[in-house]
C-alpha positions in Angstrom: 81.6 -77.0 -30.2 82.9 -80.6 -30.6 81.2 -83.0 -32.6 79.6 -84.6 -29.9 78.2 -81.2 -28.8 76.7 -80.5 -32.2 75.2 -84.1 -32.6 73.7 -83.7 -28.5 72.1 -80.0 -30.0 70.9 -81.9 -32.9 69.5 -84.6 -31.5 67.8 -82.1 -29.0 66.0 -80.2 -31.2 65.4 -83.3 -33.4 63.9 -84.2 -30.4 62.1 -81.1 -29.1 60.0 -81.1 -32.8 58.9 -84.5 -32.2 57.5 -84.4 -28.6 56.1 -80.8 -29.8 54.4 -82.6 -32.7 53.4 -86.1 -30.2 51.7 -83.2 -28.1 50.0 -81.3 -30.4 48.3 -84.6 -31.8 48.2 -85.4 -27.9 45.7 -82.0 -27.9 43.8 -82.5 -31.3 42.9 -86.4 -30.2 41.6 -85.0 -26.6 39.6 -82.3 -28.5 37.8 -84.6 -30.7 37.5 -87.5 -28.2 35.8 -84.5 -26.0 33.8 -83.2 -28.7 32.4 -86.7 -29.7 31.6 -87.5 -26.1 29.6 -84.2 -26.0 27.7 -85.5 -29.3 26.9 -88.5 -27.8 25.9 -87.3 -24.9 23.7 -84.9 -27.4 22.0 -87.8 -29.0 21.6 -89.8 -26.2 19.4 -86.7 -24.8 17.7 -86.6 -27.5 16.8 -90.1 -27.6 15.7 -90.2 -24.3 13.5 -86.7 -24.1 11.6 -88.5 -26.9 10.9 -91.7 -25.1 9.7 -89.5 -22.5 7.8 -87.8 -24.5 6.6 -90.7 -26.3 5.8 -92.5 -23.0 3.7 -88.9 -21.5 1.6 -89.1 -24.8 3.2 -85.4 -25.8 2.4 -86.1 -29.1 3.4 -83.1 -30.8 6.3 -82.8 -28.7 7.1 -86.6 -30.2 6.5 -84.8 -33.6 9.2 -82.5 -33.8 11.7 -85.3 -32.7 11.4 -86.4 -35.9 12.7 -85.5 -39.4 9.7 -84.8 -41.8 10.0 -88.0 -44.1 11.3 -90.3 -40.4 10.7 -94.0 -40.8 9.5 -96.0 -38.1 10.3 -99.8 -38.1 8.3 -102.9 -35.9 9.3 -106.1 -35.7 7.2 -108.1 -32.8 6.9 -111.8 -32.4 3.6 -113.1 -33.0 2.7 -116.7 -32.2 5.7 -118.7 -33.4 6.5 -116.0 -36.2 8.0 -112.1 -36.6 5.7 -109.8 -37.7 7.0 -106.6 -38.9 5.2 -102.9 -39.9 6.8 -100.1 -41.4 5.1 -96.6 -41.7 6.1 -93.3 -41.9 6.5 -91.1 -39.0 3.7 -88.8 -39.9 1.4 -92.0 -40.0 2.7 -93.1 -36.7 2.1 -89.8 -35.0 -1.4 -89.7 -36.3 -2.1 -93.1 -35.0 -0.4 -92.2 -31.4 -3.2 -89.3 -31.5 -5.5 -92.2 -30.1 -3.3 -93.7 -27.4 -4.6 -93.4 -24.0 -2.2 -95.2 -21.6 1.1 -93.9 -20.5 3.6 -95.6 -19.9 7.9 -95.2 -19.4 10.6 -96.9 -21.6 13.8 -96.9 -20.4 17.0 -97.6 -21.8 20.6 -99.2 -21.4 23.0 -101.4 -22.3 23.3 -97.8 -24.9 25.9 -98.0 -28.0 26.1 -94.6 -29.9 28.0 -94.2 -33.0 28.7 -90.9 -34.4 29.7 -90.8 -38.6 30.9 -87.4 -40.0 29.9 -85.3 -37.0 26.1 -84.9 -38.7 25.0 -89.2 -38.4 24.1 -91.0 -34.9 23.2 -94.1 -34.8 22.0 -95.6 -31.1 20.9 -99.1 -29.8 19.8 -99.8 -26.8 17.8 -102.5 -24.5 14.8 -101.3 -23.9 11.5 -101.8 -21.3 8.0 -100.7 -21.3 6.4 -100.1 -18.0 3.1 -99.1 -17.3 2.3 -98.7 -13.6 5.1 -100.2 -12.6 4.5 -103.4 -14.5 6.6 -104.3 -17.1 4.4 -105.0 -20.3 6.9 -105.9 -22.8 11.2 -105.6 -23.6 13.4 -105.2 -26.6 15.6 -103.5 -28.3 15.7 -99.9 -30.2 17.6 -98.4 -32.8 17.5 -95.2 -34.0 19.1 -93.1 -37.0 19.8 -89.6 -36.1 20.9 -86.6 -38.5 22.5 -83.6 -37.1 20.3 -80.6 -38.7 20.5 -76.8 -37.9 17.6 -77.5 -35.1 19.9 -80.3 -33.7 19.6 -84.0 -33.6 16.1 -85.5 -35.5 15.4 -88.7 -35.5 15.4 -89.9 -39.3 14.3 -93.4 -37.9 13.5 -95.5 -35.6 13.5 -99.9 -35.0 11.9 -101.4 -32.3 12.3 -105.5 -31.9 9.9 -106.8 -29.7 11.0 -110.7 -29.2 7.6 -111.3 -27.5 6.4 -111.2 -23.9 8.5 -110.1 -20.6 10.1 -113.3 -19.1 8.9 -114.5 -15.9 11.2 -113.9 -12.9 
């Protein structure tokens, strides 16, 4: 073989490692983009089965959403100020024992962020209607852990800038 041969069989292998190596990394990105798209779509689902749940009063459905020591967060305006209130989640669920009126909250404008495959964190623009009026707007945030049940909610932020604009 000349030396233009052996360089060409060099350079071809040389080659052949490298686009074998581009594609393997080509196949381990594509698995974990797939595999954090399936987590978010994970937490998102469980972010939205407990606004449903919240909204349908199934209170101890709302319950086991939750980690045991979750945090939930207020911040509302009130007048010209913020007001905020922070309990914990089990004091939260016993005061939702008393709610009457249901009501739905939807979500969008979502942003999930997934940290070492086990911490979610979501934001999302929220609204709360109740009979197809919509009583007040804001913005949630929640902190999700990934236990061996699945995704709890560890906490949860709702901002509340004050009442719906008018249209």
């Amino acid at each position: 073989m000349s030396r233009g041969g052996v360089r060409s069989a060099a350079c071809g292998i040389k080659g052949l490692v490298i686009l074998s190596i581009m594609l393997l990394m080509g196949t381990s990105v594509g698995i974990a983009q797939t595999a954090t798209a399936d987590a978010k779509q994970a937490v998102l689902q469980k972010v939205e089965q407990f606004l449903e749940d919240l909204g349908a009063l199934r209170i101890d459905a709302v319950a086991k959403h939750l980690t045991p020591d979750a945090l939930i967060v207020t911040v509302r305006k009130r007048g010209d100020s913020m007001e905020s209130t922070t309990t914990t989640g089990k004091a939260w669920i016993h005061r939702l024992k008393m709610s009457k009126t249901k009501f739905e909250e939807p979500i969008h404008n979502v942003h999930i962020t997934i940290d070492s495959e086990a911490l979610a964190y979501v934001r999302a623009d929220f609204v709360v209607n109740i009979a197809e009026n919509t009583l007040s707007h804001g913005v949630d945030q929640f902190t999700l852990i990934k236990t061996s049940d699945g995704w709890k909610i560890a906490a949860a932020y709702t901002s509340i800038p004050g009442p719906p604009e008018d249209k």
